[in-house]
C-alpha positions as CSV (number, residue, x, y, z in Angstrom):
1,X,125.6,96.7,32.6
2,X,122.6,94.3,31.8
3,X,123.7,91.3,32.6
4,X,125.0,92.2,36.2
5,X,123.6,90.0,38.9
6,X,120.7,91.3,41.4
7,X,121.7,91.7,44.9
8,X,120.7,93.5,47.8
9,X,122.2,96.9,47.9
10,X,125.6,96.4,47.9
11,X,128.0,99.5,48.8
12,X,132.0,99.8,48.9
13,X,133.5,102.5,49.9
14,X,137.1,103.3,49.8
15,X,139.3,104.0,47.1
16,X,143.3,104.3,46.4
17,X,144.8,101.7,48.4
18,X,146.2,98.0,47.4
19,X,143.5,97.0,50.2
20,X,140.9,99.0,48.3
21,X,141.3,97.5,45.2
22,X,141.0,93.9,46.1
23,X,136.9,94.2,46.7
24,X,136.5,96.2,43.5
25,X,138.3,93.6,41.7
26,X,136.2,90.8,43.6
27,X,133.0,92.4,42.7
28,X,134.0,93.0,38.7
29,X,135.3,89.6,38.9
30,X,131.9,88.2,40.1
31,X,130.1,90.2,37.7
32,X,128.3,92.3,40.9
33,X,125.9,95.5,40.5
34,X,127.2,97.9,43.3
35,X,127.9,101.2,44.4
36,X,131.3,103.2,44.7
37,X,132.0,105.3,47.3
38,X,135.6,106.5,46.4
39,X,136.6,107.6,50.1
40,X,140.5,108.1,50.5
41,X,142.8,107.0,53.4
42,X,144.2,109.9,54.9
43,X,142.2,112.6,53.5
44,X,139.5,113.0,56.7
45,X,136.6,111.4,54.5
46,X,136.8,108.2,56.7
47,X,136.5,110.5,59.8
48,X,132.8,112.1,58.8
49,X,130.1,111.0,61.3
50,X,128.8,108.8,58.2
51,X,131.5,106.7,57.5
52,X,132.1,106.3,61.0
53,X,128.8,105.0,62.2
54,X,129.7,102.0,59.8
55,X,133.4,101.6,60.9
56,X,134.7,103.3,63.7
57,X,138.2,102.7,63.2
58,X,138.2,104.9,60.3
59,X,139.6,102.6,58.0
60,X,138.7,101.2,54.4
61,X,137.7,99.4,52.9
62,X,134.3,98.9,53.9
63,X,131.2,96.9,52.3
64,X,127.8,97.1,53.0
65,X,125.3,94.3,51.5
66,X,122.0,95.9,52.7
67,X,122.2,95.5,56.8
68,X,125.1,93.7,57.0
69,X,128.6,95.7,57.3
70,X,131.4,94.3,56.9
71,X,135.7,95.7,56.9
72,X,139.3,94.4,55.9
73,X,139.5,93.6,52.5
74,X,140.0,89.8,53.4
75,X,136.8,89.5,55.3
76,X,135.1,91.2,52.4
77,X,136.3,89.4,49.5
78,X,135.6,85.8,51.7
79,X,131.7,87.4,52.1
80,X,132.0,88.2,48.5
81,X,133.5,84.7,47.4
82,X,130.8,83.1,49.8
83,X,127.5,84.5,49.2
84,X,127.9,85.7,45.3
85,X,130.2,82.9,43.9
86,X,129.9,80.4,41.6
């Protein structure tokens, strides 16, 4: 969409949970260009060397906003709420 607002690079990844979809629904809500990594709980894609460089725990969700990385859904959404809100 056009009229998304500019950020850094902003990447979620995790998909399929309640958990999940509270930082998708922050960042539609807040009108935010990012990028969706649908990763699923339980299905070894949060065990990938990738995913866990950026969380080791193996968990999701998990945002990153160009260096900064951030997990738990309420930690994200307060980030979110913080830096992109009105």
């Amino acid at each position: 969409m056009s009229d998304r607002k500019q950020t850094r690079n902003l990447i979620l990844w995790g998909a399929g949970t309640t958990r999940t979809i509270r930082p998708h629904w922050v960042l539609q809500e807040l009108n935010l260009k990012y990028e969706k990594r649908l990763v699923g709980s339980r299905t070894g894609e949060t065990q990938t060397a990738q995913f866990r460089k950026l969380n080791p725990r193996g968990k999701i969700p998990v945002l990153q906003d160009g260096g900064l990385v951030l997990a738990e859904s309420a930690a994200i959404i307060n980030y979110l709420a913080e830096n992109y809100g009105p």
